[in-house]
C-alpha positions in Angstrom: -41.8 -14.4 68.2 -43.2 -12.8 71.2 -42.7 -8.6 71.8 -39.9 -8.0 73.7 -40.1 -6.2 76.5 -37.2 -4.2 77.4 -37.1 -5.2 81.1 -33.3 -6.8 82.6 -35.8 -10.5 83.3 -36.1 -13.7 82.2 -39.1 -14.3 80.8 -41.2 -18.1 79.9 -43.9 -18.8 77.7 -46.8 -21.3 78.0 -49.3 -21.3 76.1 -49.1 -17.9 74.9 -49.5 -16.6 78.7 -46.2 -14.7 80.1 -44.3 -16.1 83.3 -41.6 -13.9 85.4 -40.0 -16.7 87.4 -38.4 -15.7 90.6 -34.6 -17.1 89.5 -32.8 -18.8 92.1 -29.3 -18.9 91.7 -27.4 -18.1 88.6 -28.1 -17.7 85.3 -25.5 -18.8 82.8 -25.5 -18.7 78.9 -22.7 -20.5 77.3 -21.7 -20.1 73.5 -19.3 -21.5 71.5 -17.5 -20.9 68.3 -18.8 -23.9 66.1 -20.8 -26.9 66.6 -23.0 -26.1 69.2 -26.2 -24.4 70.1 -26.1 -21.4 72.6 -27.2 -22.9 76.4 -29.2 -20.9 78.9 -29.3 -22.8 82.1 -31.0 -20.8 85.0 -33.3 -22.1 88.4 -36.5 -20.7 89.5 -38.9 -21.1 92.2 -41.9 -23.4 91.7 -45.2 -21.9 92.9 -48.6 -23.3 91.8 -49.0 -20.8 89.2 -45.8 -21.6 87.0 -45.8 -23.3 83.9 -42.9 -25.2 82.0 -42.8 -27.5 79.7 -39.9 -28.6 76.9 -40.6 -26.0 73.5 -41.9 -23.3 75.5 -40.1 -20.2 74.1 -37.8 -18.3 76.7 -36.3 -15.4 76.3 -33.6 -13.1 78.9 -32.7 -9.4 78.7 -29.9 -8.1 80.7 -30.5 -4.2 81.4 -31.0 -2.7 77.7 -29.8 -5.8 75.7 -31.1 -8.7 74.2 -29.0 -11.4 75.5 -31.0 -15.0 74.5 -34.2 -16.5 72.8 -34.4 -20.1 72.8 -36.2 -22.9 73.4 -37.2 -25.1 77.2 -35.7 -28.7 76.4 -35.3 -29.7 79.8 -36.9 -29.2 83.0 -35.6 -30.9 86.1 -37.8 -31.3 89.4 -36.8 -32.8 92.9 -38.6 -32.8 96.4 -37.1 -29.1 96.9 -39.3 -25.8 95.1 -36.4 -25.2 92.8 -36.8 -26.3 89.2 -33.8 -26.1 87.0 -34.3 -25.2 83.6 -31.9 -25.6 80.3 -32.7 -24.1 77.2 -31.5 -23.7 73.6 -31.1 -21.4 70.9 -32.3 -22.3 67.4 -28.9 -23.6 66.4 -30.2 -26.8 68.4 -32.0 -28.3 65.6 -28.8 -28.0 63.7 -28.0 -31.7 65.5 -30.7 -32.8 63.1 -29.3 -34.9 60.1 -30.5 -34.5 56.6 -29.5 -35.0 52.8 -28.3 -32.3 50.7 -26.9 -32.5 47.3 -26.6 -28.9 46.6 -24.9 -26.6 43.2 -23.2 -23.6 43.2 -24.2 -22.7 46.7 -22.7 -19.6 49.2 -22.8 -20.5 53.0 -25.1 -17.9 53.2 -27.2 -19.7 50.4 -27.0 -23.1 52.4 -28.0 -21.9 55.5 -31.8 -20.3 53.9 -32.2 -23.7 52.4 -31.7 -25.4 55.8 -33.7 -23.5 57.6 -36.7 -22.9 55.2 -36.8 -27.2 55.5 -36.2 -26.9 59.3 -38.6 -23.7 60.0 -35.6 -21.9 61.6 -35.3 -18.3 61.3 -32.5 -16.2 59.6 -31.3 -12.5 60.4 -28.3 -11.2 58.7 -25.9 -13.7 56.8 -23.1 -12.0 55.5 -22.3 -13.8 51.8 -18.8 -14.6 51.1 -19.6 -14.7 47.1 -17.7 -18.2 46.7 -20.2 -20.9 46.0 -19.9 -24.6 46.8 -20.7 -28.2 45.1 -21.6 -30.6 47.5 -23.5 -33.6 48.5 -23.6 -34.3 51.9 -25.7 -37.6 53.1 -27.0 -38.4 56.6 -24.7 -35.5 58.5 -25.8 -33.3 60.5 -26.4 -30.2 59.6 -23.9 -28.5 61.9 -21.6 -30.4 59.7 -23.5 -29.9 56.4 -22.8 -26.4 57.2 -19.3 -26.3 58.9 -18.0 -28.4 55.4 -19.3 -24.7 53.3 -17.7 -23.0 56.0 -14.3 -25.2 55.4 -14.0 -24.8 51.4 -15.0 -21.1 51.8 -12.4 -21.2 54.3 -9.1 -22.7 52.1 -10.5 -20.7 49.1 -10.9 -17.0 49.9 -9.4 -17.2 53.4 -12.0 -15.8 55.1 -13.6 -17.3 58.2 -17.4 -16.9 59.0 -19.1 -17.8 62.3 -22.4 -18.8 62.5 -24.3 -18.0 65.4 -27.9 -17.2 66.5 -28.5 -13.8 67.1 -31.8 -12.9 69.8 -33.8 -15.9 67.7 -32.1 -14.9 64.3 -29.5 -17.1 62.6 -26.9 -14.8 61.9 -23.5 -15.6 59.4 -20.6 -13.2 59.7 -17.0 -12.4 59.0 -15.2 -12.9 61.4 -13.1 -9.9 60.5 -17.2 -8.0 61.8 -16.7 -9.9 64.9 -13.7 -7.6 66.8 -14.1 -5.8 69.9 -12.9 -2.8 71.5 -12.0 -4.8 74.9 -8.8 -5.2 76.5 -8.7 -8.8 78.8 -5.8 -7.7 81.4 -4.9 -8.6 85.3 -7.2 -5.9 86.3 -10.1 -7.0 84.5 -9.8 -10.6 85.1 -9.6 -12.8 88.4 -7.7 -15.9 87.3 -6.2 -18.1 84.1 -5.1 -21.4 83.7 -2.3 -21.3 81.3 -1.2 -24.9 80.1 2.1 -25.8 77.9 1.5 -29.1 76.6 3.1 -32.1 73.9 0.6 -34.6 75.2 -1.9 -33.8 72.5 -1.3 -32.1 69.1 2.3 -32.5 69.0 4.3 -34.8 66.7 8.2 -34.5 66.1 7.7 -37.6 63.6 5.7 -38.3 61.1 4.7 -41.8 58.9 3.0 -42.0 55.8 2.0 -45.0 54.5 1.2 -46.3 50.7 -0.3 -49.8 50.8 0.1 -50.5 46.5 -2.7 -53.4 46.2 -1.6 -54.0 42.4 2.2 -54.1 43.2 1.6 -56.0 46.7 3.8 -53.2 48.3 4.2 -50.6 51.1 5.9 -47.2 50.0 6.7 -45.4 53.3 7.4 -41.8 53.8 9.0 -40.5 56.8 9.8 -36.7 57.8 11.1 -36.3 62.0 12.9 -32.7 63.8 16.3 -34.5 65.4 16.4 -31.4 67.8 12.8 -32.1 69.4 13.1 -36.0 69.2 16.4 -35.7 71.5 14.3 -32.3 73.3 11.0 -34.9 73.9 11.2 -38.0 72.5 10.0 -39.7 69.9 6.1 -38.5 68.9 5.2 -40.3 66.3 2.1 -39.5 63.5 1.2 -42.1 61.6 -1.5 -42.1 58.5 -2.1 -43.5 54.6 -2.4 -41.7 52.0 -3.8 -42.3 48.6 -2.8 -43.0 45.5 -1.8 -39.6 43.3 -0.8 -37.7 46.7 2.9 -36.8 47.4 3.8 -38.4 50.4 7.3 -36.8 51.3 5.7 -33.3 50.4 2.7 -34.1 52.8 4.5 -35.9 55.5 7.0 -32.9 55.8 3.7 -30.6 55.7 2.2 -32.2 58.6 5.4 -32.0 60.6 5.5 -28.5 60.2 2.0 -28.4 61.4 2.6 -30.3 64.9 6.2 -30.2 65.7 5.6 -27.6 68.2 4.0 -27.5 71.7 0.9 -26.7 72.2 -0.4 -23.4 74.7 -4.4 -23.5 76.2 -5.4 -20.3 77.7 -8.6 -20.2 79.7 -9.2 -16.5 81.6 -11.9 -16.7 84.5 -14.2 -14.2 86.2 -13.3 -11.2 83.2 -16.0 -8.5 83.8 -19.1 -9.3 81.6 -19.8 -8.2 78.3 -22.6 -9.1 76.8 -20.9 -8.5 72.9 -19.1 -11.3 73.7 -19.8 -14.8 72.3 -17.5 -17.9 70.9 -16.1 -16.5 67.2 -15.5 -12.9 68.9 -12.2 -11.2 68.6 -10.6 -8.9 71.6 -7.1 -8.3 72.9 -5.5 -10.1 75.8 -2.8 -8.7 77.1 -1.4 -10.5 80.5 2.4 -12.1 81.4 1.6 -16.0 81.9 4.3 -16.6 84.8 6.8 -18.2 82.4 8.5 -15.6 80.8 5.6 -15.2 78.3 3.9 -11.9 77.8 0.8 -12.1 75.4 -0.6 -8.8 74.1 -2.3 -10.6 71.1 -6.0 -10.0 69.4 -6.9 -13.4 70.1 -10.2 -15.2 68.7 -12.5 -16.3 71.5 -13.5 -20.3 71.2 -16.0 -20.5 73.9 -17.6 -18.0 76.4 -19.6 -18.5 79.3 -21.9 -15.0 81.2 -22.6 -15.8 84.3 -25.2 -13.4 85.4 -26.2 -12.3 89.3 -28.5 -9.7 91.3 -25.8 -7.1 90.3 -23.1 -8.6 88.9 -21.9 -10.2 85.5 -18.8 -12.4 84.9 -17.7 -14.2 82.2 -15.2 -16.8 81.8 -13.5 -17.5 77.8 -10.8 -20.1 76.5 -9.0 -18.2 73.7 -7.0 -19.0 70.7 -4.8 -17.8 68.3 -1.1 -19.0 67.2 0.0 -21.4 69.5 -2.6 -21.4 71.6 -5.4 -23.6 70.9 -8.6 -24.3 72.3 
């Protein structure tokens, strides 16, 4: 990795030779809690003497703080001088599928052995101590990983986020991930708050048992009278396997998704750059509908958008009710 230089630029790599393009509009980095890579998208003047191509290393500083190293993987030209440039962080080659059959293995374990096979670089990865059994054939490693995360998950009930930290892959509790900010009216300039049964929301629920031997159907049925007569009639329907208790699962699940479901997206909150998807900070606003949240709430996606002098950020939140 190239030294940094603790300037608030963007700088490019080509060929070991250092480029300062002259950015012309916004630059955005998007990250999310799980799944995906962290996104740097920015546009630059083309002059004679730049030079981009897809794998040259780029890496942005905003004031004092490392904000993104990554990776050019696209670079778009038309007729005008503006070329617009999207780049990744190394959890891009985490869409890359392999085969692991892999012993007695911590998440933080998992993720060395990935990337010493992939040539991906590690910083801090907090270990969780419970190890995992698993063999996991022609997934991607995003879900190699995410299926550690899971079983760690139900086990110990403690949730890890993995994210890239400045060119570093970088595991931690998400317990290590809460910050001292306060999302309010005054520090945000809009919301979209959505109530919603369309998706996510069941008031009955079907279970299935086809018996092959017997030449049978066992059906097992669990519904909420109130929120049938309140909504209709939502209906779930799954199998289930031999050996599994239908009526105790079928009344799980209805427990699960016999409520509404609540989306909260906040726009133009002032930037922090701390804040990333898997972060934790308090939102305290009144949602027009009688609801007042004042909730330490975990953030599922975050986009920075970053200008000559100013720095926005827009989040969708979760926690309880409301889902991502």
């Amino acid at each position: 990795m190239p030294e940094f230089i603790q300037q608030p630029l963007l700088i490019t790599i080509h060929e070991d030779v250092r480029y300062y393009p002259s950015v012309a509009e916004d630059i955005t980095w998007k990250t999310e809690r799980q799944g995906s890579p962290g996104v740097l998208t920015f546009s630059c003047i083309s002059d004679e003497d730049l030079v981009l191509e897809p794998g040259d290393p780029v890496y942005f500083a905003y004031g004092d703080q490392k904000v993104f190293y990554g990776f050019v993987f696209e670079v778009q030209r038309t007729a005008d001088p503006v070329i617009k440039v999207t780049a990744y962080d190394q959890l891009r080659y985490l869409k890359n599928k392999g085969f692991y059959n892999y012993k007695g293995l911590t998440t933080a374990q998992l993720i060395r052995r990935i990337a010493e096979d992939y040539r991906l670089n590690c910083g801090t990865l907090e270990d969780s101590g419970h190890t995992v059994s698993r063999i996991e054939k022609d997934k991607t490693l995003f879900d190699i990983i995410k299926n550690n995360l899971q079983e760690t998950l139900r086990t110990t009930k403690q949730m890890y986020v993995l994210y890239d930290d400045f060119g570093h892959l970088t595991l931690k509790n998400i317990a290590h991930m809460a910050f001292n900010l306060l999302i309010d009216e005054e520090t945000a300039q809009d919301y979209t708050y959505v109530r919603s049964i369309d998706k996510q929301t069941y008031n009955r629920v079907k279970l299935t048992y086809e018996d092959s031997s017997a030449g049978g159907r066992e059906v097992y049925m669990a519904q909420s009278g109130e929120n049938i007569n309140k909504w209709g009639v939502l209906t779930y329907t799954d199998t289930i396997k031999k050996g599994e208790d239908g009526e105790k699962k079928a009344k799980a699940l209805l427990d699960l998704y016999n409520s509404e479901t609540r989306n909260l997206s906040i726009k133009g909150a002032f930037g922090d750059c701390n804040i990333r998807g898997g972060c934790l900070l308090v939102v305290h606003m009144k949602l027009g509908d009688g609801t007042q949240l004042s909730n330490l709430m975990m953030v599922e996606n975050c986009t920075h958008t970053f200008k000559e002098s100013e720095h926005w950020m827009d989040l969708t939140v979760r926690g309880g009710q409301f889902i991502a």
